[in-house]
Backbone and ligand atoms as CSV (ligand in chain L), in Angstrom:
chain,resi,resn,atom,element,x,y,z
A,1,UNK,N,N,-28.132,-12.450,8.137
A,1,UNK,CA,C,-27.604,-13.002,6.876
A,1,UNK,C,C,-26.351,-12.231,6.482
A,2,UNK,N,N,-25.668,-12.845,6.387
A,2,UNK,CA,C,-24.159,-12.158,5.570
A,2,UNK,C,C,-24.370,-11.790,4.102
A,3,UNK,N,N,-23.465,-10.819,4.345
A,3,UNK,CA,C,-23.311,-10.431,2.389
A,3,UNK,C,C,-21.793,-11.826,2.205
A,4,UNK,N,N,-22.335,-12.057,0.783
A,4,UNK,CA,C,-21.195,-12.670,0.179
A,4,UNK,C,C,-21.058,-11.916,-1.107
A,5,UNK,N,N,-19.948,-12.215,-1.392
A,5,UNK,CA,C,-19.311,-10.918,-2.458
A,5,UNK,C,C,-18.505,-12.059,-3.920
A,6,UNK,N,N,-18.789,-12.197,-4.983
A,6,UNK,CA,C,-18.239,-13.483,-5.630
A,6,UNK,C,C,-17.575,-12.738,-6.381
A,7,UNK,N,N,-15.869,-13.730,-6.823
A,7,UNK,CA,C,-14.979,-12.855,-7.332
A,7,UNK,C,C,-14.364,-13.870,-8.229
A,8,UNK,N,N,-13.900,-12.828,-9.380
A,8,UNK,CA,C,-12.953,-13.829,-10.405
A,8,UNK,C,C,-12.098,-14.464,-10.418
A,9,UNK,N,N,-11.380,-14.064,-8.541
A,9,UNK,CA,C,-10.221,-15.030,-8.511
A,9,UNK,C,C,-10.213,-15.585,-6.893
A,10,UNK,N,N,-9.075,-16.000,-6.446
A,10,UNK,CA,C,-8.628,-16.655,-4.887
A,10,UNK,C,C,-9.835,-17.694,-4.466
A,11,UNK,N,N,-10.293,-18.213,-3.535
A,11,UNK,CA,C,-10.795,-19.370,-3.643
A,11,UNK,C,C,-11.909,-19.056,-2.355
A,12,UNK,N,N,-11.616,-18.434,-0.946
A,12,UNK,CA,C,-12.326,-18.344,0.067
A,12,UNK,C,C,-12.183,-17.424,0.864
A,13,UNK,N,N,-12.761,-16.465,1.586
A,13,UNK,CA,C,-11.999,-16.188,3.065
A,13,UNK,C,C,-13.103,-14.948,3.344
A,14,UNK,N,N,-13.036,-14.751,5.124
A,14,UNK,CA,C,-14.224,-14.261,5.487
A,14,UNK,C,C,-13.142,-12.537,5.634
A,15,UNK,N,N,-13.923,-12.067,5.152
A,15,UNK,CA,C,-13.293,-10.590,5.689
A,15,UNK,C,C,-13.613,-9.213,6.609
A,16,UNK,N,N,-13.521,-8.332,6.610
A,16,UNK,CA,C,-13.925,-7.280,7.097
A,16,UNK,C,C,-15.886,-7.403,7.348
A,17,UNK,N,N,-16.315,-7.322,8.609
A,17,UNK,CA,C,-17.764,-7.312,9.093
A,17,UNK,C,C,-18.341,-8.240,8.989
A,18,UNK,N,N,-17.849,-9.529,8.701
A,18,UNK,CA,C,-17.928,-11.078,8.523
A,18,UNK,C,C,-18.337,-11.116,6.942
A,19,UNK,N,N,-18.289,-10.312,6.100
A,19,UNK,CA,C,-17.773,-10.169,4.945
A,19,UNK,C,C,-17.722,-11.439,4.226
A,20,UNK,N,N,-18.507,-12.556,3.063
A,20,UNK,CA,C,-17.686,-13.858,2.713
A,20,UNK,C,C,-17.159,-13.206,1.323
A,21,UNK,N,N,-15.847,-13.557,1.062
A,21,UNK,CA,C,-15.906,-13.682,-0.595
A,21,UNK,C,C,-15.153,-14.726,-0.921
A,22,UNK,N,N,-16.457,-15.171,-2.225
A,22,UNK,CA,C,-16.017,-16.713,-2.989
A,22,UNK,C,C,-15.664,-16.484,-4.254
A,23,UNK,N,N,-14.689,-17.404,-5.011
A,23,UNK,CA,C,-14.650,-17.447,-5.950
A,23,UNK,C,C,-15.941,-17.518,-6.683
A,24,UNK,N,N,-16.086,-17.177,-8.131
A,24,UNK,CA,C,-17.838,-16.996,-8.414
A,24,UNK,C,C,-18.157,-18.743,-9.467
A,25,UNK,N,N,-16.506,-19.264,-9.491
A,25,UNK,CA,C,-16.409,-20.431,-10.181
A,25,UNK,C,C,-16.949,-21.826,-9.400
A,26,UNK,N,N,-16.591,-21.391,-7.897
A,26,UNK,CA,C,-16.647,-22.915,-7.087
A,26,UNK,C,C,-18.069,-23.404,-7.152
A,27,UNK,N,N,-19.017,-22.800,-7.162
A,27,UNK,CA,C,-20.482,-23.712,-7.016
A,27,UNK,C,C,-20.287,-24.326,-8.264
A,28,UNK,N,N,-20.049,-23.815,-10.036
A,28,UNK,CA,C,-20.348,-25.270,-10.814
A,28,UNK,C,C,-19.154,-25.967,-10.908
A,29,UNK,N,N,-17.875,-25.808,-10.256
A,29,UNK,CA,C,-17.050,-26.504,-10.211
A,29,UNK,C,C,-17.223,-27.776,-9.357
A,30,UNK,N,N,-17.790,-27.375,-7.985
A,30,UNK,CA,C,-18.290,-28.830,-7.227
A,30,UNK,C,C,-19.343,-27.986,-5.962
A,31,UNK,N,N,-20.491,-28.779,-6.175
A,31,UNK,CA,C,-21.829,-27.881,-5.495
A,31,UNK,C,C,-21.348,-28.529,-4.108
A,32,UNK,N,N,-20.964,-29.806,-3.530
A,32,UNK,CA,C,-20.468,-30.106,-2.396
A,32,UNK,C,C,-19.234,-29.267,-1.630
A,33,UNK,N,N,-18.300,-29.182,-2.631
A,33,UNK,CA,C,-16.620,-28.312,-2.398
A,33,UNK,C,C,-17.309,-26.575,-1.812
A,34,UNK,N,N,-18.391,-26.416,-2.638
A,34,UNK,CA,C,-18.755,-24.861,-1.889
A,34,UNK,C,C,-19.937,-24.704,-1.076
A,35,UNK,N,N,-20.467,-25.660,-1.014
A,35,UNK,CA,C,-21.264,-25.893,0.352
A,35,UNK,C,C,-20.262,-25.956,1.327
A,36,UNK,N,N,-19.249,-26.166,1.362
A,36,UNK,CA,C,-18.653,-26.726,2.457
A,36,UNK,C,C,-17.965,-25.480,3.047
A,37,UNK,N,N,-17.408,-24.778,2.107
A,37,UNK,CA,C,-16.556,-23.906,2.157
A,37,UNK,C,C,-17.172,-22.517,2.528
A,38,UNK,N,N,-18.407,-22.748,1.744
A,38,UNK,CA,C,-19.321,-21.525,2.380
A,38,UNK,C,C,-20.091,-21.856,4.100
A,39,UNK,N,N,-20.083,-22.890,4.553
A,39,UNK,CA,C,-20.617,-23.389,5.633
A,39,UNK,C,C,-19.066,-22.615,6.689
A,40,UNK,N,N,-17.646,-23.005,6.097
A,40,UNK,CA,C,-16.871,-22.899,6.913
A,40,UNK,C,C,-16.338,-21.710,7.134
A,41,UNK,N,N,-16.527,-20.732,5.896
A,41,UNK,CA,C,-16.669,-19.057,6.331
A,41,UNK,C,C,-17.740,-18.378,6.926
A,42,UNK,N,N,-19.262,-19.363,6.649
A,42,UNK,CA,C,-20.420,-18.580,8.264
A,42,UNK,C,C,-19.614,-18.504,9.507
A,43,UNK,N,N,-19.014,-19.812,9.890
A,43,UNK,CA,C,-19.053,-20.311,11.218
A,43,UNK,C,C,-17.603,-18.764,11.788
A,44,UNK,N,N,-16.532,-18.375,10.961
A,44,UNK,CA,C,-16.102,-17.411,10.945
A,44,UNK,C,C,-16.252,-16.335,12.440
A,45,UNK,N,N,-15.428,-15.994,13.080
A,45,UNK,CA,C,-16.739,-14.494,13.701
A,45,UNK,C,C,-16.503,-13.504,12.829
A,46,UNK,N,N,-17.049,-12.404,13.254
A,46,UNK,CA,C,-17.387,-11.258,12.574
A,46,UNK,C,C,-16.528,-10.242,12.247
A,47,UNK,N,N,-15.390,-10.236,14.021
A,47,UNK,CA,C,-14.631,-8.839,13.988
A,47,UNK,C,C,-13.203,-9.524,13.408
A,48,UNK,N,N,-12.417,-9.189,14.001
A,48,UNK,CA,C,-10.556,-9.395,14.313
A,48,UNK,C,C,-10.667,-10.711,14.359
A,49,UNK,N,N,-9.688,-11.175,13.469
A,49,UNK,CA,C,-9.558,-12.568,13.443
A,49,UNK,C,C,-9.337,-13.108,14.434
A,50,UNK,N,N,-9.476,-14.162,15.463
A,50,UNK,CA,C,-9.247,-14.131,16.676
A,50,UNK,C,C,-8.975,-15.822,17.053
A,51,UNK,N,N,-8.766,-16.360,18.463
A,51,UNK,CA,C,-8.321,-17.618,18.932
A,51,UNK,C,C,-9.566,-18.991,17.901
A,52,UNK,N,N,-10.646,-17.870,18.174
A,52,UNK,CA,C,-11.683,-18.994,17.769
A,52,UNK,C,C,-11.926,-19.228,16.399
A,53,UNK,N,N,-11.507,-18.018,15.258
A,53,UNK,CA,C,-10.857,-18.364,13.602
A,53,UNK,C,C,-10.084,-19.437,13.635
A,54,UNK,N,N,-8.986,-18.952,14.337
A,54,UNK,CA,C,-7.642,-19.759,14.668
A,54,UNK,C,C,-7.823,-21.487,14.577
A,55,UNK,N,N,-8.759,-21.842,15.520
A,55,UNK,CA,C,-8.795,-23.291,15.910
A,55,UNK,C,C,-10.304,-23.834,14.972
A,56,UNK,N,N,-11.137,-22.995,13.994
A,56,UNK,CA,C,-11.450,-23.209,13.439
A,56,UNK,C,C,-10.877,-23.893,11.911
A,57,UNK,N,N,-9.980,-22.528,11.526
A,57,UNK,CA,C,-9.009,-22.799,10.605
A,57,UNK,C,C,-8.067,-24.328,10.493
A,58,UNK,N,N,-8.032,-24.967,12.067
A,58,UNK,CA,C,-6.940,-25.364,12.223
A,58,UNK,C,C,-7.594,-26.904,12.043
A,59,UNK,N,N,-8.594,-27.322,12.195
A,59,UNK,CA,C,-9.686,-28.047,12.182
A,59,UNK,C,C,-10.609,-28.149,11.489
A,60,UNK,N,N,-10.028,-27.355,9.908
A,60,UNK,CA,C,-10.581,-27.246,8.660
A,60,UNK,C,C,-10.228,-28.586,7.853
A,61,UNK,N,N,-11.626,-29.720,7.776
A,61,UNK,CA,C,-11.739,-30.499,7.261
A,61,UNK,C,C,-11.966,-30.674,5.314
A,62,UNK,N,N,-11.614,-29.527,4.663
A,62,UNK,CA,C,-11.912,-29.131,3.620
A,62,UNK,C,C,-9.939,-29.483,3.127
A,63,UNK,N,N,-10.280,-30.325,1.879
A,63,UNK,CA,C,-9.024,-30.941,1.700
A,63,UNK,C,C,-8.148,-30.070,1.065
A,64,UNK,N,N,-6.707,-29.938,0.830
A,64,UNK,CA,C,-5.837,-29.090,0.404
A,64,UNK,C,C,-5.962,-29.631,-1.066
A,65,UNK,N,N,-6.064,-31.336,-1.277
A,65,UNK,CA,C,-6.345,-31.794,-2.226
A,65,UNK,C,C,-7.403,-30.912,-3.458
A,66,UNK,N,N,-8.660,-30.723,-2.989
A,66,UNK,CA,C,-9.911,-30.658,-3.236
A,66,UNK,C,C,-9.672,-29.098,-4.061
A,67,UNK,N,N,-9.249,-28.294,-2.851
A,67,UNK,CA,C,-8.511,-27.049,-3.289
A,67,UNK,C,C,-7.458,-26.926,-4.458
A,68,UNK,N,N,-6.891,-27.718,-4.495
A,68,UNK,CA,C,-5.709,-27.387,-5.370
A,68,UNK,C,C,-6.202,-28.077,-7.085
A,69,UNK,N,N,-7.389,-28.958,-6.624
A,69,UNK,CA,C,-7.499,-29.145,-8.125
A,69,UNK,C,C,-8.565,-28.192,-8.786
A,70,UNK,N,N,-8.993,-27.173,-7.447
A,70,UNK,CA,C,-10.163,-25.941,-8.120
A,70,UNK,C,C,-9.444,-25.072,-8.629
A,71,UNK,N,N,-8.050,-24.397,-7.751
A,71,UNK,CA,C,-6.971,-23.910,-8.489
A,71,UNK,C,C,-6.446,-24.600,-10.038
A,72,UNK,N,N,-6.266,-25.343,-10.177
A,72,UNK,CA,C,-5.942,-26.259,-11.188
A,72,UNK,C,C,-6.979,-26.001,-12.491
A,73,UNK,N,N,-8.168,-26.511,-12.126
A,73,UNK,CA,C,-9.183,-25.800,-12.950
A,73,UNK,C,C,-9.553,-24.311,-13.399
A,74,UNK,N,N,-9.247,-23.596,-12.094
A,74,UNK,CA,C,-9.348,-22.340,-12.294
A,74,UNK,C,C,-7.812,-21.233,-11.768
A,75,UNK,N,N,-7.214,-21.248,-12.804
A,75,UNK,CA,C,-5.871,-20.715,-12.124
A,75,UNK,C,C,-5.969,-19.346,-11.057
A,76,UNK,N,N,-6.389,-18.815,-11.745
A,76,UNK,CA,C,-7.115,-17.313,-10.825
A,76,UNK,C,C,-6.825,-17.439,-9.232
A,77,UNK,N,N,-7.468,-19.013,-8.737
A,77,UNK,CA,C,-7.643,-19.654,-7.479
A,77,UNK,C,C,-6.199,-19.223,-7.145
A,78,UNK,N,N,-5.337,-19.740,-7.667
A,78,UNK,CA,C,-4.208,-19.358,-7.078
A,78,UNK,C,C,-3.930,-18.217,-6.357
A,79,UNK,N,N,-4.629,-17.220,-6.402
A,79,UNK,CA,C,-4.322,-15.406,-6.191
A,79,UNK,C,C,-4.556,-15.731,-4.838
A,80,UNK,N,N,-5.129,-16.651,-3.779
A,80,UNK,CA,C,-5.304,-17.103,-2.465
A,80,UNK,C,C,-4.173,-17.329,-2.487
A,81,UNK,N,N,-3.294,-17.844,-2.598
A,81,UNK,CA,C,-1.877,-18.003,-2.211
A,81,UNK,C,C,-0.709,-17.128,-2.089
A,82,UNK,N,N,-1.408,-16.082,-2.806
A,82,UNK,CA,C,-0.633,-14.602,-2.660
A,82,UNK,C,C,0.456,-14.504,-1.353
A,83,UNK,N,N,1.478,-14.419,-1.440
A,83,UNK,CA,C,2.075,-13.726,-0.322
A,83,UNK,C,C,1.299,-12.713,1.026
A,84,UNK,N,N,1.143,-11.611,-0.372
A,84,UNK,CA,C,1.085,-10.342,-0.036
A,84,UNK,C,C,-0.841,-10.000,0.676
A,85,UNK,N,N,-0.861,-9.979,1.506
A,85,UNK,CA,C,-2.724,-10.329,1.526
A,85,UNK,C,C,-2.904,-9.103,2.315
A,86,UNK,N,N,-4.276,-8.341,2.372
A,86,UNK,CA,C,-4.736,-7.036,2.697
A,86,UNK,C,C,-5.921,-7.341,3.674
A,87,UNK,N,N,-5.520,-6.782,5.224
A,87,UNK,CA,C,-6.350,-6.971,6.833
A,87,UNK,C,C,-6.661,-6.039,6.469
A,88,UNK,N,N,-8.229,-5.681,6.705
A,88,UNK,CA,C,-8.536,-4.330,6.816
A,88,UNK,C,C,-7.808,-3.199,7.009
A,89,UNK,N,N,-7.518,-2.600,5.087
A,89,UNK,CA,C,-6.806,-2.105,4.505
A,89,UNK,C,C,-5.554,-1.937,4.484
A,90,UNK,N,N,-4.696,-2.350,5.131
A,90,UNK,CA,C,-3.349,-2.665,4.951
A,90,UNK,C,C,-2.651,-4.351,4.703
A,91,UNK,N,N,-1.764,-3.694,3.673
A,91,UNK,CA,C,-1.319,-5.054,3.266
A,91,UNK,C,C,-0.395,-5.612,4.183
A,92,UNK,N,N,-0.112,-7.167,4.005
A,92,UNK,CA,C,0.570,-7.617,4.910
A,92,UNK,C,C,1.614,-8.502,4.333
A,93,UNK,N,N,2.647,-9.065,5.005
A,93,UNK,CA,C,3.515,-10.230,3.659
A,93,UNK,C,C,3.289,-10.690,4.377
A,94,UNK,N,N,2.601,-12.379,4.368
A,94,UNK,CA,C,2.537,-12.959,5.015
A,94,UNK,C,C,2.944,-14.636,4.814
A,95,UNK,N,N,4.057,-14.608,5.856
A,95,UNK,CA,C,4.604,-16.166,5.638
A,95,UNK,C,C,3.765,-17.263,5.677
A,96,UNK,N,N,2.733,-17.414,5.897
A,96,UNK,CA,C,2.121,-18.639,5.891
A,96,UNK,C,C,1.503,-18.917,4.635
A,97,UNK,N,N,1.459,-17.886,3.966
A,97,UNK,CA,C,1.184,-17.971,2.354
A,97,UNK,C,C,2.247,-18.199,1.650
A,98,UNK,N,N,3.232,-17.709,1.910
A,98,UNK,CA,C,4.860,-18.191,1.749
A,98,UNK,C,C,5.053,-19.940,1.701
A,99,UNK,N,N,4.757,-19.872,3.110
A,99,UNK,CA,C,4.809,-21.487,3.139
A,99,UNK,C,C,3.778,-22.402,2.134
A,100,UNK,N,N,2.845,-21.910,1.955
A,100,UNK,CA,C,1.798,-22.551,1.471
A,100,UNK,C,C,1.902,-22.819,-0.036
A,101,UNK,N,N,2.453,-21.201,-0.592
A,101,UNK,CA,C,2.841,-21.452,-2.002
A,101,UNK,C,C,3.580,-22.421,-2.289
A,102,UNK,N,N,5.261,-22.157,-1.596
A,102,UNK,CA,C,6.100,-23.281,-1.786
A,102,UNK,C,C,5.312,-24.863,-1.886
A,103,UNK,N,N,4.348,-25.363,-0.916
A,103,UNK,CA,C,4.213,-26.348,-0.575
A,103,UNK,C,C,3.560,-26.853,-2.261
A,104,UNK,N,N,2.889,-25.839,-2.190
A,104,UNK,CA,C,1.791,-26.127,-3.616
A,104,UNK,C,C,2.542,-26.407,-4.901
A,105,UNK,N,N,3.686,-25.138,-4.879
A,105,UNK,CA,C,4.549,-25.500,-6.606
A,105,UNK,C,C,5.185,-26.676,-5.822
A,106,UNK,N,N,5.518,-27.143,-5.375
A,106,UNK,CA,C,6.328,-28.853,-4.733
A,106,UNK,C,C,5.347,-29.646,-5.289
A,107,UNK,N,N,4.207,-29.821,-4.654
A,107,UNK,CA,C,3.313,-30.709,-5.501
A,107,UNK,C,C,3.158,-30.845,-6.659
A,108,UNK,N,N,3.111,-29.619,-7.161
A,108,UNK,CA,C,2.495,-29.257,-8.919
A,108,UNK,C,C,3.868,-29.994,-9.491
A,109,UNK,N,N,4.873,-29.612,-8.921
A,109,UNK,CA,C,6.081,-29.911,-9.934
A,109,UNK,C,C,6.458,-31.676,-9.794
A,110,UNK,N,N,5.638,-31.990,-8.194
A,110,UNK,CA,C,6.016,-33.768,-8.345
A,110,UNK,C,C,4.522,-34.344,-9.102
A,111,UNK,N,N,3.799,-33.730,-9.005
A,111,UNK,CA,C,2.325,-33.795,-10.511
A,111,UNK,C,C,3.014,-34.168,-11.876
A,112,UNK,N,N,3.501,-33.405,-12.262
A,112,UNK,CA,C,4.370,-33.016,-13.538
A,112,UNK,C,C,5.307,-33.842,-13.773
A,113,UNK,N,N,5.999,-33.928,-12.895
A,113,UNK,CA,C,7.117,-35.618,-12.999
A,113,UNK,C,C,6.490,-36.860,-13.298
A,114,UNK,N,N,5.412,-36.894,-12.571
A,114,UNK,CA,C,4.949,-38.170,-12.396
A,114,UNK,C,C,4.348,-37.963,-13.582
A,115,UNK,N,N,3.204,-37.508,-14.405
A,115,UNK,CA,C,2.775,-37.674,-15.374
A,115,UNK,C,C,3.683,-37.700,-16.382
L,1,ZN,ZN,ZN,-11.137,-20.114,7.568
């Protein structure tokens, strides 16, 4: 059995010793959205993120949609989008959070138009 660790902010991700930590909001936000999400950080491995995270991640059927309106509900969520993210103990800048942010304020801001 894994430890899971529930936190006031960011939304998912498996860490250090297969480690889960969830936001502590997502189960009454949607009991399906964190079943799912907790199903998709077991499947995780344990050590160094590796090929088989990779093509897990990549084949993550959990919607960006779904996500962004838990962020939405819970701003905190956003702190997953961080740039700046910490691998067993060192921080890292990492562009794909880069990319990801951008992608997200693009949406939020064509959200905002449109309404
Ligand atoms: Zn993942």
């Amino acid at each position: 059995m894994r430890k899971i660790i529930f936190l006031p902010h960011s939304i998912a991700w498996c860490g250090e010793n297969g480690v889960i930590y969830l936001n502590k909001h997502l189960k009454e936000f949607d009991e399906s959205l964190y079943k799912r999400i907790l199903k998709h950080e077991q499947e995780h491995t344990m050590g160094i993120y590796n090929k088989q995270d990779f093509l897990l991640d990549f084949k993550n059927d959990i919607s960006q949609w779904e996500l962004l309106g838990f962020c939405i509900a819970h701003p905190l969520g956003f702190v997953q989008l961080c740039p700046i993210v910490k691998v067993k103990n060192i921080w890292f800048y990492s562009w794909l959070s880069t990319i990801k942010l951008i992608i997200t304020i693009g949406v939020i801001w064509l959200i905002i138009k449109i309404i």
